[in-house]
PyMOL Python script that loads the backbone (N, CA, C, O; Angstrom):
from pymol import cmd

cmd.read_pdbstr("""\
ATOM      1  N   UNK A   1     -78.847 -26.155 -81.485  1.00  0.00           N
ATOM      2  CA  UNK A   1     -78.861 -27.590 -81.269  1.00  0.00           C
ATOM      3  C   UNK A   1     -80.187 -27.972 -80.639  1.00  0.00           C
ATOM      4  O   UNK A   1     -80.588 -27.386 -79.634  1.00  0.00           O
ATOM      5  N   UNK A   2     -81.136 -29.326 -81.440  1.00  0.00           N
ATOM      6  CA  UNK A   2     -82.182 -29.900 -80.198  1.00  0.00           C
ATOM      7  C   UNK A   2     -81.919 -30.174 -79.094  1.00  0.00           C
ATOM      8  O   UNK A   2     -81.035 -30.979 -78.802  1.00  0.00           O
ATOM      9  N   UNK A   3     -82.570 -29.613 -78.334  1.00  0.00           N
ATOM     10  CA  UNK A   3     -82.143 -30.109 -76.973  1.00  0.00           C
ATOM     11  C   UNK A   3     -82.505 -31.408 -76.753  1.00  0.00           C
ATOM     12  O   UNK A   3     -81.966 -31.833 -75.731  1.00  0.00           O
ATOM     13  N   UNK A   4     -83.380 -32.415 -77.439  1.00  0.00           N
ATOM     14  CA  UNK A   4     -82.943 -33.534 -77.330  1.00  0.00           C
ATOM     15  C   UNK A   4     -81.825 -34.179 -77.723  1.00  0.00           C
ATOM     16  O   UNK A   4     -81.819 -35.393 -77.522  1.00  0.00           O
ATOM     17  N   UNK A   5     -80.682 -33.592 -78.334  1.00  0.00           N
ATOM     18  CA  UNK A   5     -79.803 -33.876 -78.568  1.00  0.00           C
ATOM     19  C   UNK A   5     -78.987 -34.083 -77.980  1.00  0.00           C
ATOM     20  O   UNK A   5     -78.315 -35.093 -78.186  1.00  0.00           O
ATOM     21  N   UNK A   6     -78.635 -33.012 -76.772  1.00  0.00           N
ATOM     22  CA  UNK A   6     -78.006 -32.978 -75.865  1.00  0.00           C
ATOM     23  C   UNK A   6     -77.662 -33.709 -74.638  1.00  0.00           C
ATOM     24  O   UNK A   6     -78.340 -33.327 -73.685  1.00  0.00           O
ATOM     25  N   UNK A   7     -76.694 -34.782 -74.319  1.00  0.00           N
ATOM     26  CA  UNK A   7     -77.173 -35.389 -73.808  1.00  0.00           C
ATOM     27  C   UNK A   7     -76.862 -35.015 -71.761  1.00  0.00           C
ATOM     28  O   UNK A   7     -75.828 -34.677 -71.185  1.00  0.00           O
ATOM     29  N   UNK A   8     -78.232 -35.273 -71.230  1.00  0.00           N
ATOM     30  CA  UNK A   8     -78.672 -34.876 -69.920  1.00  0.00           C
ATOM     31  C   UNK A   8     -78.003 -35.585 -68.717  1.00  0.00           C
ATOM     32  O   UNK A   8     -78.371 -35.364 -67.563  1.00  0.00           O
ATOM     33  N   UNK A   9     -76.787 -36.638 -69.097  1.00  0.00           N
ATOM     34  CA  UNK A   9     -76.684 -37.295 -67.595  1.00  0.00           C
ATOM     35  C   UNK A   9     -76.119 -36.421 -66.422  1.00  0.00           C
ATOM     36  O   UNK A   9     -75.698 -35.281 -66.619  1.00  0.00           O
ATOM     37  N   UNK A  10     -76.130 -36.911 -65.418  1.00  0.00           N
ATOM     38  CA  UNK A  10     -75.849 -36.094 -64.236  1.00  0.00           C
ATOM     39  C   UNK A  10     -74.740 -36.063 -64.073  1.00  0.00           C
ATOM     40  O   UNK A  10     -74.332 -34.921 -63.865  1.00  0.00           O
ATOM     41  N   UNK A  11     -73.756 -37.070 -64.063  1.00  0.00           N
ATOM     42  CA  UNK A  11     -72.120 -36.509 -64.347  1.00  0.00           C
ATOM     43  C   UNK A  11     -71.960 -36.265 -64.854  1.00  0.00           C
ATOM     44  O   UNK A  11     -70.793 -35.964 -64.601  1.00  0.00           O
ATOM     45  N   UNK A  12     -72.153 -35.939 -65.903  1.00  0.00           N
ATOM     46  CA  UNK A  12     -72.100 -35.023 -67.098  1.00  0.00           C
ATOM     47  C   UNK A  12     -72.087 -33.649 -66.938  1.00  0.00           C
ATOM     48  O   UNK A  12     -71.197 -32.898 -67.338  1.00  0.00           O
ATOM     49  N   UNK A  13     -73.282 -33.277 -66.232  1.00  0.00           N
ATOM     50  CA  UNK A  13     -73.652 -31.626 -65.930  1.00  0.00           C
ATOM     51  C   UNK A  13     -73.484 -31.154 -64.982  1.00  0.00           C
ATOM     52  O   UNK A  13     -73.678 -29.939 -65.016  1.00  0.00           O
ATOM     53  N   UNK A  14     -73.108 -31.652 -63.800  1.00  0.00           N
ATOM     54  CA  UNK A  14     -72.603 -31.507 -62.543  1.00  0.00           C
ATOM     55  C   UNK A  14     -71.543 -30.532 -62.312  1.00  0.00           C
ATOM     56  O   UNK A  14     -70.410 -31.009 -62.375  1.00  0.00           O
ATOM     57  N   UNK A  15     -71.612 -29.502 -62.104  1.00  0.00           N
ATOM     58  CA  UNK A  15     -70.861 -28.146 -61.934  1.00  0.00           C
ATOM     59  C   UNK A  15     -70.239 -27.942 -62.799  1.00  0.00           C
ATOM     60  O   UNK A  15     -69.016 -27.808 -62.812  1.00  0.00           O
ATOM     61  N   UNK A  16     -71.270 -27.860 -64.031  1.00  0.00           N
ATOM     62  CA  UNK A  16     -70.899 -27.307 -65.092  1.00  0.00           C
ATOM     63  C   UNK A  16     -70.973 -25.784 -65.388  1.00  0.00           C
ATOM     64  O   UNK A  16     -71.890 -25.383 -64.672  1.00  0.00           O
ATOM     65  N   UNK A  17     -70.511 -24.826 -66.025  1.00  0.00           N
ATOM     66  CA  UNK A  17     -70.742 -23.401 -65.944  1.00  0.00           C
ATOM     67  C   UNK A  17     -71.733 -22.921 -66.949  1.00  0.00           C
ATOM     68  O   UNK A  17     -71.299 -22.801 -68.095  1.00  0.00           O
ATOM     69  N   UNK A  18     -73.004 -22.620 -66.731  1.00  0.00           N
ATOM     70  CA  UNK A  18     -74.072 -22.214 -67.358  1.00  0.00           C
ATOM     71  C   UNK A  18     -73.847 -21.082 -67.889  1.00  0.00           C
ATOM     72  O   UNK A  18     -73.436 -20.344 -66.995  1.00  0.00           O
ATOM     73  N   UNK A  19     -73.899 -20.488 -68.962  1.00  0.00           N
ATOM     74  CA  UNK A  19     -73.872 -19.331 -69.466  1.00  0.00           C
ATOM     75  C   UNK A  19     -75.341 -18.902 -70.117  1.00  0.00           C
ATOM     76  O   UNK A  19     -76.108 -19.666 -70.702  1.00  0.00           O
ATOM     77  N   UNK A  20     -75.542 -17.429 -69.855  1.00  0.00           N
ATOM     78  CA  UNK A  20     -76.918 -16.979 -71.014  1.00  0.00           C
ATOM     79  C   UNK A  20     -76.524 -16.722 -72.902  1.00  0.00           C
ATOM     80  O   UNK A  20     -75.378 -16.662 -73.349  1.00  0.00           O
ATOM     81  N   UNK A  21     -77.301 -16.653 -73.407  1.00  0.00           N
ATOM     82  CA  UNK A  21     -77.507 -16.253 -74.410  1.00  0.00           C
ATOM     83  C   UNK A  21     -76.892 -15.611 -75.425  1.00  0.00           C
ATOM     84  O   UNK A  21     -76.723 -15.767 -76.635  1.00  0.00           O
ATOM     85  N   UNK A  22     -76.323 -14.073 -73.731  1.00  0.00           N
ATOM     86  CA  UNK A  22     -75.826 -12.798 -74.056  1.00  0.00           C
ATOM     87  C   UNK A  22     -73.992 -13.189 -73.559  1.00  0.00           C
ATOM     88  O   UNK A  22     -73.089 -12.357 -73.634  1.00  0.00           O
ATOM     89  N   UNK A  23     -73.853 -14.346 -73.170  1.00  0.00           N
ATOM     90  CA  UNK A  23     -72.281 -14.652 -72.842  1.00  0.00           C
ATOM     91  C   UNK A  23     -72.070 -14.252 -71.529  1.00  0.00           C
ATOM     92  O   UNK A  23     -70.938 -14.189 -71.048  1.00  0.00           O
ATOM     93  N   UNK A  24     -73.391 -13.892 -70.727  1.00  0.00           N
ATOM     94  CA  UNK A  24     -72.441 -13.947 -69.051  1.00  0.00           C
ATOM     95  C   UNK A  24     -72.736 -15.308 -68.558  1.00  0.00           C
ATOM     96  O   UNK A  24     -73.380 -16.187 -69.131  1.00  0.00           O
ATOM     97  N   UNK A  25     -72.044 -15.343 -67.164  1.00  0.00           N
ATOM     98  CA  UNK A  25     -72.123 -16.359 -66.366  1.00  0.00           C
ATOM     99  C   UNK A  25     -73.266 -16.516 -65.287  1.00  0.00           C
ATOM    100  O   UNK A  25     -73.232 -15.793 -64.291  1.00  0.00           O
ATOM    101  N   UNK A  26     -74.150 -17.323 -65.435  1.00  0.00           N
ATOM    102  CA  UNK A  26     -75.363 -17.424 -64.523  1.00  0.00           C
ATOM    103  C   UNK A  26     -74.773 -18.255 -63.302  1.00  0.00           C
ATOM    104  O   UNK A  26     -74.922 -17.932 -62.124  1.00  0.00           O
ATOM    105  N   UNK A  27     -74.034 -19.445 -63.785  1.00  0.00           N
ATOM    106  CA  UNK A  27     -74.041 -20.153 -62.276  1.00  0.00           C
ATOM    107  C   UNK A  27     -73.673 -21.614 -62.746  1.00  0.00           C
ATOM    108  O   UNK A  27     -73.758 -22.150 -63.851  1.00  0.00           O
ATOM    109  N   UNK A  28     -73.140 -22.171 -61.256  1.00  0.00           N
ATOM    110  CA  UNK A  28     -72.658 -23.749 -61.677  1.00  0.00           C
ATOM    111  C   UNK A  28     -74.132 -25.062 -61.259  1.00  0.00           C
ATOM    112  O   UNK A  28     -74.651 -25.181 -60.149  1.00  0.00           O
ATOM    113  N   UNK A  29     -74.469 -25.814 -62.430  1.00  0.00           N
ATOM    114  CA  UNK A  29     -75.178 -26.626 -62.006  1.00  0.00           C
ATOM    115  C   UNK A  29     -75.166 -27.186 -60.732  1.00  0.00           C
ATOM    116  O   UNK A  29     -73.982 -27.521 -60.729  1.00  0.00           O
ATOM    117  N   UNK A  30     -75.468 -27.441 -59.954  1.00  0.00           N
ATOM    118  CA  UNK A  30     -75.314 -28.811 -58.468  1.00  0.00           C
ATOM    119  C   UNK A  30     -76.213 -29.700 -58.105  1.00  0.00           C
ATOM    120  O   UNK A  30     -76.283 -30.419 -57.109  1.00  0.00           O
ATOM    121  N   UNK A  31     -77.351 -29.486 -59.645  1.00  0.00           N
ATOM    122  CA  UNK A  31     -78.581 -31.126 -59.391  1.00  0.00           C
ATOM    123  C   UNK A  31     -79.044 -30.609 -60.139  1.00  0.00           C
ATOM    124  O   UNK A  31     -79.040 -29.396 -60.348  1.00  0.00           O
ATOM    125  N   UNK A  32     -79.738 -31.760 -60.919  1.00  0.00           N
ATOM    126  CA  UNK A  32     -80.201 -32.179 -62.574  1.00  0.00           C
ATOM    127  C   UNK A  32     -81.583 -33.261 -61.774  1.00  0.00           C
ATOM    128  O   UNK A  32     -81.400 -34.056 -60.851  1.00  0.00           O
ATOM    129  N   UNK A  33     -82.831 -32.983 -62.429  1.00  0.00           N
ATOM    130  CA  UNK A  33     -83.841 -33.989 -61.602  1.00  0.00           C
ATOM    131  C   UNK A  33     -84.546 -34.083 -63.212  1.00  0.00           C
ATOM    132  O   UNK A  33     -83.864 -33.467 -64.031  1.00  0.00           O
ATOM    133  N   UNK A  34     -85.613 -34.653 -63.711  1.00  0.00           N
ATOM    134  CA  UNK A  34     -86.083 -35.062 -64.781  1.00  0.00           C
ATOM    135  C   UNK A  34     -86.338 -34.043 -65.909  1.00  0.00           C
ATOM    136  O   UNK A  34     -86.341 -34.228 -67.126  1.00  0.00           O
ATOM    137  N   UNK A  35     -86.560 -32.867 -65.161  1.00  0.00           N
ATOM    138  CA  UNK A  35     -86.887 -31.556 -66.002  1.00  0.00           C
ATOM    139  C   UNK A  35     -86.361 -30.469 -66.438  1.00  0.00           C
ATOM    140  O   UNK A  35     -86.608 -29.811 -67.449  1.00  0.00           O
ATOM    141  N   UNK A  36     -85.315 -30.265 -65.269  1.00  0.00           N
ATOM    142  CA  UNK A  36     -84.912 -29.049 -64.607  1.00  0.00           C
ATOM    143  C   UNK A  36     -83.090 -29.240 -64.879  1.00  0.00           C
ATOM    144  O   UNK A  36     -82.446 -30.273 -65.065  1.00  0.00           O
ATOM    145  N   UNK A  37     -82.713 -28.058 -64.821  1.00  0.00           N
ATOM    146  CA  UNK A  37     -81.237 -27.952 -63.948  1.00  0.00           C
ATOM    147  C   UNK A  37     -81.523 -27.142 -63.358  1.00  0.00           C
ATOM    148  O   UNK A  37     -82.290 -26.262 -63.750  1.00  0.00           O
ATOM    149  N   UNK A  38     -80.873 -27.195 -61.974  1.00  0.00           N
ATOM    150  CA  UNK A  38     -80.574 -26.535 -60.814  1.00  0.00           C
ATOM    151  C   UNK A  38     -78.878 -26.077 -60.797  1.00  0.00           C
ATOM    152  O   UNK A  38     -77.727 -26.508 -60.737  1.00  0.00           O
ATOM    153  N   UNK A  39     -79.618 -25.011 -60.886  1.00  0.00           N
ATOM    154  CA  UNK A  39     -78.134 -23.654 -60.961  1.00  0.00           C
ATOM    155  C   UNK A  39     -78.044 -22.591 -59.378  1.00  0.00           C
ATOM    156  O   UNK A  39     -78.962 -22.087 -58.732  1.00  0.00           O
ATOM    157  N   UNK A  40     -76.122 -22.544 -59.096  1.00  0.00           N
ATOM    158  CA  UNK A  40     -76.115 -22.037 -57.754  1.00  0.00           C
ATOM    159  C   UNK A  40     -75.229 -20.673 -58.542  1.00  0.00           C
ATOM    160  O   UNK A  40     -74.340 -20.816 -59.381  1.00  0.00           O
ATOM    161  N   UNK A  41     -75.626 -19.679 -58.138  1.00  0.00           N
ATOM    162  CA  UNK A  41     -74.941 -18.186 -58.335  1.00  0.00           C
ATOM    163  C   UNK A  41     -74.750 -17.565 -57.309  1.00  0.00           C
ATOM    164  O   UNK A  41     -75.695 -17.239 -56.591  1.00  0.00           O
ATOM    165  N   UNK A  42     -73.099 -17.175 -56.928  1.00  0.00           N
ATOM    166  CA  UNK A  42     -73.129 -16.261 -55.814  1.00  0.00           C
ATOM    167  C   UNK A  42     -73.237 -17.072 -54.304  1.00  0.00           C
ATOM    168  O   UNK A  42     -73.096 -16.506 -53.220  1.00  0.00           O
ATOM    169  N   UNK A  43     -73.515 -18.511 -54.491  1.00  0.00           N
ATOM    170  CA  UNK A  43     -73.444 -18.971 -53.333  1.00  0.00           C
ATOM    171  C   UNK A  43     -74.721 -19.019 -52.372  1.00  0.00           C
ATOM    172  O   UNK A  43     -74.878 -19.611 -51.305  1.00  0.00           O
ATOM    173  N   UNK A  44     -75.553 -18.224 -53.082  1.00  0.00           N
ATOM    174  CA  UNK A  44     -76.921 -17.955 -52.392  1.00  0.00           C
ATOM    175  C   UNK A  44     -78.272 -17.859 -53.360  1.00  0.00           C
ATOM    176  O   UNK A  44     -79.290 -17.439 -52.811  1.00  0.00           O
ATOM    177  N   UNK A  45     -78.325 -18.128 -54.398  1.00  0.00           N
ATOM    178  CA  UNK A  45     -79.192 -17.910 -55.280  1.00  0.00           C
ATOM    179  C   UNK A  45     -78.833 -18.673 -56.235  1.00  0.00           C
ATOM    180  O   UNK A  45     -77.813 -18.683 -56.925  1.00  0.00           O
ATOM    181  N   UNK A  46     -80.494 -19.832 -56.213  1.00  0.00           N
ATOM    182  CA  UNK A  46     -80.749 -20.875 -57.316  1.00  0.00           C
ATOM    183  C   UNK A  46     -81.713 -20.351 -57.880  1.00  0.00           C
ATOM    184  O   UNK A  46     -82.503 -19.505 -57.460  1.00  0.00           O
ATOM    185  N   UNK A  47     -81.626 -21.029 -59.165  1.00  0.00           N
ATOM    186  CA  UNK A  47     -82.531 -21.256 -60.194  1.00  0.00           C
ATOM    187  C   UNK A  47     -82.893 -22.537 -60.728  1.00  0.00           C
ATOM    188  O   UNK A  47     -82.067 -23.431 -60.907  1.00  0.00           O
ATOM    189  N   UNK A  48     -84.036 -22.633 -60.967  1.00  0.00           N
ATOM    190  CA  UNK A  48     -84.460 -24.260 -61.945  1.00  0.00           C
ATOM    191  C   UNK A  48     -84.686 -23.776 -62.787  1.00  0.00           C
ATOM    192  O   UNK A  48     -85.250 -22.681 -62.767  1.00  0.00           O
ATOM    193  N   UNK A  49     -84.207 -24.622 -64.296  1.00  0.00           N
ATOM    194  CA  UNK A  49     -84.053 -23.760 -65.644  1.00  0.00           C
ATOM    195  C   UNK A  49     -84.545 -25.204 -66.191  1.00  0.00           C
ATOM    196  O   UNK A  49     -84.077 -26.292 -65.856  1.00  0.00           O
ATOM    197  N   UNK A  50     -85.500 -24.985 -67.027  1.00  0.00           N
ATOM    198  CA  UNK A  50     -86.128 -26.453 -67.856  1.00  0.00           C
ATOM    199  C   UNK A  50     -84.808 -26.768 -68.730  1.00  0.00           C
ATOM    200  O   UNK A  50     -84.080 -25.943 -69.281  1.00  0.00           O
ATOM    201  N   UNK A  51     -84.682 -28.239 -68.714  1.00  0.00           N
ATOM    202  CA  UNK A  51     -83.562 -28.598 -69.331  1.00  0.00           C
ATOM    203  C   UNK A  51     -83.911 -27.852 -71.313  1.00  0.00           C
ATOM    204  O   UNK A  51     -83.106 -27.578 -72.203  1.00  0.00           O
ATOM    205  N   UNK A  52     -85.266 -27.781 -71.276  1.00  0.00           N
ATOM    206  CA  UNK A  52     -85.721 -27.690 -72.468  1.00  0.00           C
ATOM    207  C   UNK A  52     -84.858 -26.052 -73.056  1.00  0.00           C
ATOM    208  O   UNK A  52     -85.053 -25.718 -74.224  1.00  0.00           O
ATOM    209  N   UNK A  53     -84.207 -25.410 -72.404  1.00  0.00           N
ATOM    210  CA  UNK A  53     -83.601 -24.057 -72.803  1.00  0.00           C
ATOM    211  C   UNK A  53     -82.111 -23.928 -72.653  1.00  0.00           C
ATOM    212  O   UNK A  53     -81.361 -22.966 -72.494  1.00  0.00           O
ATOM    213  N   UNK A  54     -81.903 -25.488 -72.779  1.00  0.00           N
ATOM    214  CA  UNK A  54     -80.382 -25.270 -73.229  1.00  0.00           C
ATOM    215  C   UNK A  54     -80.280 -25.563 -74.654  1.00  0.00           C
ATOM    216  O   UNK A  54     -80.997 -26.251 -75.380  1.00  0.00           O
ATOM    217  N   UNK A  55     -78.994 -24.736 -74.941  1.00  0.00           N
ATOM    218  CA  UNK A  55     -79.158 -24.748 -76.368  1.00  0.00           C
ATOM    219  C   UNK A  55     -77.559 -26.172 -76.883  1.00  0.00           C
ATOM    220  O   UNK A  55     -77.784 -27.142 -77.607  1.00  0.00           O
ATOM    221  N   UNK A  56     -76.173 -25.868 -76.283  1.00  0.00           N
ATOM    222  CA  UNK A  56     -74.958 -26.326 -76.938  1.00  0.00           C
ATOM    223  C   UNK A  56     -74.046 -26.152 -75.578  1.00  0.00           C
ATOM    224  O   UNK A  56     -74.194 -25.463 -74.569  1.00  0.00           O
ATOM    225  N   UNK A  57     -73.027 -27.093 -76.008  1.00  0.00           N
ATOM    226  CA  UNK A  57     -72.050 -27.276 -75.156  1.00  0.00           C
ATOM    227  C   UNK A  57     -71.065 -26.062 -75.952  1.00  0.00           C
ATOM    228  O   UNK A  57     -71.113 -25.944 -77.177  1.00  0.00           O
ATOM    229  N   UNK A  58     -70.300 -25.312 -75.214  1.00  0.00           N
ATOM    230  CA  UNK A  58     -69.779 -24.538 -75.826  1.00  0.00           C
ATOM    231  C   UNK A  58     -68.322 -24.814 -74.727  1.00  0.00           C
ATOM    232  O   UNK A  58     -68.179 -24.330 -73.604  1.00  0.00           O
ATOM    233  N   UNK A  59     -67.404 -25.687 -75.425  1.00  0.00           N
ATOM    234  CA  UNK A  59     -66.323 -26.272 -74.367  1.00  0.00           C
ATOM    235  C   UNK A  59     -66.805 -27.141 -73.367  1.00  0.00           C
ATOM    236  O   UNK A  59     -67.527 -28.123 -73.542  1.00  0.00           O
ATOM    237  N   UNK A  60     -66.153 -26.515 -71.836  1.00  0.00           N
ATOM    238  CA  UNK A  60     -66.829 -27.334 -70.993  1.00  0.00           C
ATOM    239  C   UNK A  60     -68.097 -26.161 -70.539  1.00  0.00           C
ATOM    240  O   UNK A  60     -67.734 -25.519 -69.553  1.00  0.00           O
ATOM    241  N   UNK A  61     -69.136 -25.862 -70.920  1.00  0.00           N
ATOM    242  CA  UNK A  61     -69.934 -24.679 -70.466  1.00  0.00           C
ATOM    243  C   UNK A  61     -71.312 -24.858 -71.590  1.00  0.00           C
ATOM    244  O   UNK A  61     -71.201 -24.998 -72.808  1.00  0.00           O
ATOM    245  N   UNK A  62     -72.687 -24.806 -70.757  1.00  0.00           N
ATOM    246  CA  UNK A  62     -73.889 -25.212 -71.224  1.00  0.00           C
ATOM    247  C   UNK A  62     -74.039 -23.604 -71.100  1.00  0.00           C
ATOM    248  O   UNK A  62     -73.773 -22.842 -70.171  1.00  0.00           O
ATOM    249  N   UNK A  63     -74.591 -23.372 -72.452  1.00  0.00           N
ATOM    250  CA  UNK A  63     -75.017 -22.365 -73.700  1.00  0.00           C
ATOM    251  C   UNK A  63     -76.701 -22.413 -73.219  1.00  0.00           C
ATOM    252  O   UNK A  63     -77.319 -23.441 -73.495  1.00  0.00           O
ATOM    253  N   UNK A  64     -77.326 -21.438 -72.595  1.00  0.00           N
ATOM    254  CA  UNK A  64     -79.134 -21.558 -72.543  1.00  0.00           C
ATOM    255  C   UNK A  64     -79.581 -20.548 -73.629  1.00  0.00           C
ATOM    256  O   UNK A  64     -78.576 -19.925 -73.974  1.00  0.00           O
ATOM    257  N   UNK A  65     -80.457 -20.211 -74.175  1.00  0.00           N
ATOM    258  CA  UNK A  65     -81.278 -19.922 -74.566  1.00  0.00           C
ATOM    259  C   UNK A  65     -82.110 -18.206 -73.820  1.00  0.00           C
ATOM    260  O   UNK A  65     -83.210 -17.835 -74.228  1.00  0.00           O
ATOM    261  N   UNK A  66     -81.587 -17.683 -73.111  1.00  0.00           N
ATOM    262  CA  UNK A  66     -82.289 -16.548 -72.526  1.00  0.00           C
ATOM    263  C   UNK A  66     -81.259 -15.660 -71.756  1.00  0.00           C
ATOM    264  O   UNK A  66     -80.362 -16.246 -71.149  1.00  0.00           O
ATOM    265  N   UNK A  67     -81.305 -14.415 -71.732  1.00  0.00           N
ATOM    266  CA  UNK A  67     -80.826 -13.660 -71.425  1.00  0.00           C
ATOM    267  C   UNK A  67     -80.013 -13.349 -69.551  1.00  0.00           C
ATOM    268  O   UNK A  67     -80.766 -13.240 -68.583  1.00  0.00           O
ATOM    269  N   UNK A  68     -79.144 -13.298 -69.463  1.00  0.00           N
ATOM    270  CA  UNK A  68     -78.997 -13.032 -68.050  1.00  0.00           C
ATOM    271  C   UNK A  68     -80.133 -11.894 -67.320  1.00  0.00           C
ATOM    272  O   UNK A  68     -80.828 -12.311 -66.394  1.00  0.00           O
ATOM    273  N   UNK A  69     -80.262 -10.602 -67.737  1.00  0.00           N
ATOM    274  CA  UNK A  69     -81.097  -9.505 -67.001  1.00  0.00           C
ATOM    275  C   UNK A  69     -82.572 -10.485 -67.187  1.00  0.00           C
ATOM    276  O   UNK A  69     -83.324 -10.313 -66.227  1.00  0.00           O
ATOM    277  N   UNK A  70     -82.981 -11.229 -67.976  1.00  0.00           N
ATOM    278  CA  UNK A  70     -84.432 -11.981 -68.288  1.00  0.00           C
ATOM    279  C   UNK A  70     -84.454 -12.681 -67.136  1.00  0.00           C
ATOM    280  O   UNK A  70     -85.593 -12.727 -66.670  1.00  0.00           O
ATOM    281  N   UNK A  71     -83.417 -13.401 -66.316  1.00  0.00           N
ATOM    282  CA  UNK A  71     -83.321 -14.056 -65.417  1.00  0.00           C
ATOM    283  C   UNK A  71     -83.471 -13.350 -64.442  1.00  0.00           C
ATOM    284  O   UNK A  71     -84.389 -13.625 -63.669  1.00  0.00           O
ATOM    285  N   UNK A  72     -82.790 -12.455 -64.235  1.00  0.00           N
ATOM    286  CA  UNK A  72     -82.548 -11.389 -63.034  1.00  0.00           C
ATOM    287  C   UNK A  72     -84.187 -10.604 -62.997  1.00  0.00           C
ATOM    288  O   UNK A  72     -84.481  -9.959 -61.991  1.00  0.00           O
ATOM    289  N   UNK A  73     -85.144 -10.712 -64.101  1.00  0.00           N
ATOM    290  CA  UNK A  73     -86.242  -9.792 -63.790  1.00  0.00           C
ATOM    291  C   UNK A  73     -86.973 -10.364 -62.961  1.00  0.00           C
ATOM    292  O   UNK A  73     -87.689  -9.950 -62.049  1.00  0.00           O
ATOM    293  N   UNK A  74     -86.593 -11.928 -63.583  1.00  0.00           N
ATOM    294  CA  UNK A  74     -87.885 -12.918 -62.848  1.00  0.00           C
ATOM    295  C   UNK A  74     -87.664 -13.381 -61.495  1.00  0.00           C
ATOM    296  O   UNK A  74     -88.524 -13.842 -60.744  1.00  0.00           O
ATOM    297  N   UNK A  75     -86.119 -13.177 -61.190  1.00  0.00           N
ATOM    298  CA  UNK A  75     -86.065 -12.943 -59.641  1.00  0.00           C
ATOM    299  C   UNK A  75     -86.446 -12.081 -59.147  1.00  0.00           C
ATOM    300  O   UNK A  75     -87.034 -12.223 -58.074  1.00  0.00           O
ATOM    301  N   UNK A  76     -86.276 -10.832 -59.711  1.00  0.00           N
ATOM    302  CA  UNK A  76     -86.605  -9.714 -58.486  1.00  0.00           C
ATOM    303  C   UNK A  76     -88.595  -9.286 -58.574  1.00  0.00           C
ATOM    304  O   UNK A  76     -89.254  -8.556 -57.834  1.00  0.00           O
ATOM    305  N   UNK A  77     -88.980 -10.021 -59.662  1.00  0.00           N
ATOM    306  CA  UNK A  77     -90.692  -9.953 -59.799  1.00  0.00           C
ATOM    307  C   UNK A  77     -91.249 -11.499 -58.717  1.00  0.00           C
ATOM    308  O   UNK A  77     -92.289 -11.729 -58.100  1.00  0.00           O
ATOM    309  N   UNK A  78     -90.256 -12.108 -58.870  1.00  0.00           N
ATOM    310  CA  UNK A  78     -90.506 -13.343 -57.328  1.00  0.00           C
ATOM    311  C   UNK A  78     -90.663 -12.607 -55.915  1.00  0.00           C
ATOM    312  O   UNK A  78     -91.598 -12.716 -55.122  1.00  0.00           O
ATOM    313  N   UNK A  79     -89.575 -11.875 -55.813  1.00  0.00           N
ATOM    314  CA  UNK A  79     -89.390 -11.315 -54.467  1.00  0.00           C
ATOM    315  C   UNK A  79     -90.244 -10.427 -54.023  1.00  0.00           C
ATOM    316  O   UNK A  79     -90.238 -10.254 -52.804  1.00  0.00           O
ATOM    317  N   UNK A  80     -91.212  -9.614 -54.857  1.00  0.00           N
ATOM    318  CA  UNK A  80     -92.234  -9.152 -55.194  1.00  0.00           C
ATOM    319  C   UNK A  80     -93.099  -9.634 -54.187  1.00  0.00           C
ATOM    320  O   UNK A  80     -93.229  -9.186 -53.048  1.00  0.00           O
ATOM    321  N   UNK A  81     -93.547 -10.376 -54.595  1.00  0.00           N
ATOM    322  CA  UNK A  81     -94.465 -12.019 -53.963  1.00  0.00           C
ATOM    323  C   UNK A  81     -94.354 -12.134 -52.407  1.00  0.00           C
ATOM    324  O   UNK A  81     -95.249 -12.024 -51.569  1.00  0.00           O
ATOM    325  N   UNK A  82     -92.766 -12.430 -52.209  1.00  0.00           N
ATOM    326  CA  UNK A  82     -92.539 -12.449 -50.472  1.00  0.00           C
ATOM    327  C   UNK A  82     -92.931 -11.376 -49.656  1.00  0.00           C
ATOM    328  O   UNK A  82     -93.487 -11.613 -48.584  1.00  0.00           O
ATOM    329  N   UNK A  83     -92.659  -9.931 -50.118  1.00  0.00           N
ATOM    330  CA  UNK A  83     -92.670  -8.772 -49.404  1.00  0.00           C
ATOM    331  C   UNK A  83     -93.946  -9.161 -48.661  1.00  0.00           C
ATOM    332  O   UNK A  83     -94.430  -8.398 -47.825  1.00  0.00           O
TER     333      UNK A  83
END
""", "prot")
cmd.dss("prot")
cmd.show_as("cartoon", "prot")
cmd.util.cbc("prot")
cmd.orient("prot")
């Protein structure tokens, strides 16, 4: 699906359940700003994901475009950074 297709309002996406690519669960939206969704996993770990890499509503659950471990690399190559 274009992701302009999709449509972006904020009640709309508001703790919605993000899934990757590969069918796991990344995390529930909790703020949508012009570009981005903001995803909470675990209670302690966000992500901003360009709205541009969602792909489909699949039920109530937004379908992205990239892999869960793809996500998980680019966290732990962040944390990298802090040490």
């Amino acid at each position: 699906m274009d992701p302009e297709q999709l449509l972006f309002e904020r009640d709309r996406l508001m703790n919605r359940r993000v899934i990757s690519s590969d069918l796991h669960e990344i995390g529930n939206i909790i703020a949508v700003d012009e570009d981005s969704l903001i995803i909470l996993r675990d209670a302690e770990n966000q992500y901003r994901i360009p709205k541009s890499r969602a792909r489909a509503f699949i039920d109530n659950d937004l379908l992205v475009d990239f892999r869960l471990n793809d996500l998980l690399l680019i966290e732990l190559a962040s944390l990298s950074y802090v040490l």
